[in-house]
C-alpha positions as CSV (number, residue, x, y, z in Angstrom):
1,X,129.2,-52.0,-0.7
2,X,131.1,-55.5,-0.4
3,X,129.1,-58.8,0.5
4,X,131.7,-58.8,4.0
5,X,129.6,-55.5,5.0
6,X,126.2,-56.7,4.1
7,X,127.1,-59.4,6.2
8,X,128.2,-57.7,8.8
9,X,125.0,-55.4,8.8
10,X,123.3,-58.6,9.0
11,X,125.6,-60.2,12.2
12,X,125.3,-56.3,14.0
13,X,121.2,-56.4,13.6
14,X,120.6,-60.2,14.7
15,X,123.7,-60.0,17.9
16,X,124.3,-57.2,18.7
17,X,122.2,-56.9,22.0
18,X,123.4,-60.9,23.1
19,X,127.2,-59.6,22.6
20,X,126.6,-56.4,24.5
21,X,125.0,-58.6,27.5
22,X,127.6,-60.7,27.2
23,X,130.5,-58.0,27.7
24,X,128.8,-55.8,30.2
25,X,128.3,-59.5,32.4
26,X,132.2,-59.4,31.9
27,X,133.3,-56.1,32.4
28,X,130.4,-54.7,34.4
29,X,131.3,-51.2,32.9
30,X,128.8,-50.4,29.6
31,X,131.4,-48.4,27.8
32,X,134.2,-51.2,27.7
33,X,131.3,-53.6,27.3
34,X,130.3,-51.2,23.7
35,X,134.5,-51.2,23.3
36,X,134.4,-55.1,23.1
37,X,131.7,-55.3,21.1
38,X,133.1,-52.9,18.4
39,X,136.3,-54.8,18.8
40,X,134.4,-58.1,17.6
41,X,133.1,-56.0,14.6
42,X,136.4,-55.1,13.8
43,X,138.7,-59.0,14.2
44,X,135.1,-59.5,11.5
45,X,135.8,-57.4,9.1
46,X,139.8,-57.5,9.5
47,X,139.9,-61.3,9.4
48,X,136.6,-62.2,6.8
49,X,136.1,-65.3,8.7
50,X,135.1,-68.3,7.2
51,X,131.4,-69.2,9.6
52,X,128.8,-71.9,7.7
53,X,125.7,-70.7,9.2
54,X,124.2,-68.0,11.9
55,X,125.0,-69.9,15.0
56,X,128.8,-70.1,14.2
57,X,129.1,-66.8,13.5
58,X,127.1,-65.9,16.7
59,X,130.1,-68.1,18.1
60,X,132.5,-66.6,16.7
61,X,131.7,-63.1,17.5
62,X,130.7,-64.3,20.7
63,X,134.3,-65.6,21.8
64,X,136.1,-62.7,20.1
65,X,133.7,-60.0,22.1
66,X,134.6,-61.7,25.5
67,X,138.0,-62.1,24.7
68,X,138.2,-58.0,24.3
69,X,136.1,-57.8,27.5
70,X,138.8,-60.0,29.0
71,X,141.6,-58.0,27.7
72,X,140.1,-54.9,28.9
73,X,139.6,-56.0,32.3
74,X,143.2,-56.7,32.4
75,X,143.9,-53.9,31.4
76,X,142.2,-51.9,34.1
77,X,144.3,-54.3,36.8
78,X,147.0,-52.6,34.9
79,X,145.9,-49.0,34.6
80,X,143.5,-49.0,37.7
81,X,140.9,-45.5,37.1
82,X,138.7,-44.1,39.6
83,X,135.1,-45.1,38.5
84,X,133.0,-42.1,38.0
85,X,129.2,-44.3,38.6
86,X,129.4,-47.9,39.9
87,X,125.8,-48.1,39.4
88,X,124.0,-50.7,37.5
89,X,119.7,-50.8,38.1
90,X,118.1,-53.9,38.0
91,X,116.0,-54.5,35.2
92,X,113.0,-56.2,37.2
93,X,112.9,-55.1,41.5
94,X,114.1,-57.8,43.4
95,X,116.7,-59.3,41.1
96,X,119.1,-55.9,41.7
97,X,121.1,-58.3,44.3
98,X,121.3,-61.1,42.1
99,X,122.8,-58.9,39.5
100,X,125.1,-57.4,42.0
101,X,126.2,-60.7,43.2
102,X,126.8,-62.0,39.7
103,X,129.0,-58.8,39.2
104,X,131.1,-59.8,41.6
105,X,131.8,-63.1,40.6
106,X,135.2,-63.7,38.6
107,X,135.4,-62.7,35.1
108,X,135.5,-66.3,33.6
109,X,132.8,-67.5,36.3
110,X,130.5,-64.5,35.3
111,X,131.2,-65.0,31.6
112,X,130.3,-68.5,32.3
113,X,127.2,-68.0,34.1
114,X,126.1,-65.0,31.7
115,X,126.5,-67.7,28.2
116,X,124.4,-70.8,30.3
117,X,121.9,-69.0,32.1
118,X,120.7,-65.5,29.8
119,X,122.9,-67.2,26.5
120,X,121.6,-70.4,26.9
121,X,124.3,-72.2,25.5
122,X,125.6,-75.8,26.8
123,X,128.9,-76.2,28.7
124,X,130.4,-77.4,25.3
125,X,129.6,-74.6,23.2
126,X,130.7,-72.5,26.2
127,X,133.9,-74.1,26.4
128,X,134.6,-73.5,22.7
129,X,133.4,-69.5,23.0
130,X,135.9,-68.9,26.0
131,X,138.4,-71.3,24.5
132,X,138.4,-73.6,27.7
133,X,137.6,-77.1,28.5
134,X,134.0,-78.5,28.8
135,X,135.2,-79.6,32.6
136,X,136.5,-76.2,33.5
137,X,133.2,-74.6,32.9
138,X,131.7,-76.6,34.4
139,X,133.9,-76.1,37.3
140,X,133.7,-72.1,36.8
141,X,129.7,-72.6,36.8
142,X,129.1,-74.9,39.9
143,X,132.0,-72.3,41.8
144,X,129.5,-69.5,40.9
145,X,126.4,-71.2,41.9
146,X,128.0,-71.6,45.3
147,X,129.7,-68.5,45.3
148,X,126.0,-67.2,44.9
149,X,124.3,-69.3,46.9
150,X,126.6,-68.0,49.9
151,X,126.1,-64.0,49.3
152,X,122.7,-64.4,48.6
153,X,121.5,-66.7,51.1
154,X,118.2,-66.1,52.3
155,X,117.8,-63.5,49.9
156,X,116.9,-64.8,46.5
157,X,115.8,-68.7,45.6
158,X,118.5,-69.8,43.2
């Protein structure tokens, strides 16, 4: 077994549940969500990047998974499907609306919102993942918050 594969073992084991997050907050569909994240596994072993230490790698896998969560979405614009389950449950009770909310956001607010808030990555390193400026996100998160604050108001405490 090559020393790319062992290293990919190693990348699957420590991200793999942060990537999937990350997708399904994008696509809102756990099948493309799985799709994108075996997508980033793939651009891995096909292009052997070059990634110094753990959280550049995380990076790097992070802003090639959204970018296939991205492309699938656009996609589906293209080739619209009938759903078959449109159902997502809420991991804790009460926060089902918040998660409903967030799934209606735009993809680049919710991908935004998703890699601050459950990520916890800064607007910079954000910007770098989704290949956008620091100001845009910004812009994408404080849109979201509001877009938020409106559907949910009285509902949930942001």
């Amino acid at each position: 077994m090559s020393q790319n594969s062992n290293r990919l073992e190693e990348l699957i084991k420590e991200h793999q549940n942060a990537l999937y997050r990350a997708a399904l907050s994008v696509t809102g569909n756990p099948q493309d969500a799985e799709d994108a994240v075996q997508d980033g596994y793939l651009k891995y072993l096909e292009r052997r990047p070059r990634v110094p230490d753990g959280r550049s790698a995380r990076a790097w896998l992070m802003r090639v998974t959204l970018n296939a969560a991205l492309d699938r979405l656009r996609d589906k614009k293209r080739h619209p499907t009938e759903e078959l389950l449109d159902v997502h449950p809420a991991p804790d009770p009460g926060t089902g609306e918040l998660l409903e909310a967030i799934g209606e956001l735009p993809p680049a607010e919710r991908a935004a919102v998703h890699l601050f808030y459950y990520e916890g990555y800064q607007t910079g390193e954000i910007a770098k993942i989704l290949g956008r400026r620091p100001g845009t996100v910004r812009s994408d998160l404080s849109r979201a918050r509001e877009r938020l604050r409106e559907k949910l108001k009285g509902e949930i405490e942001l």
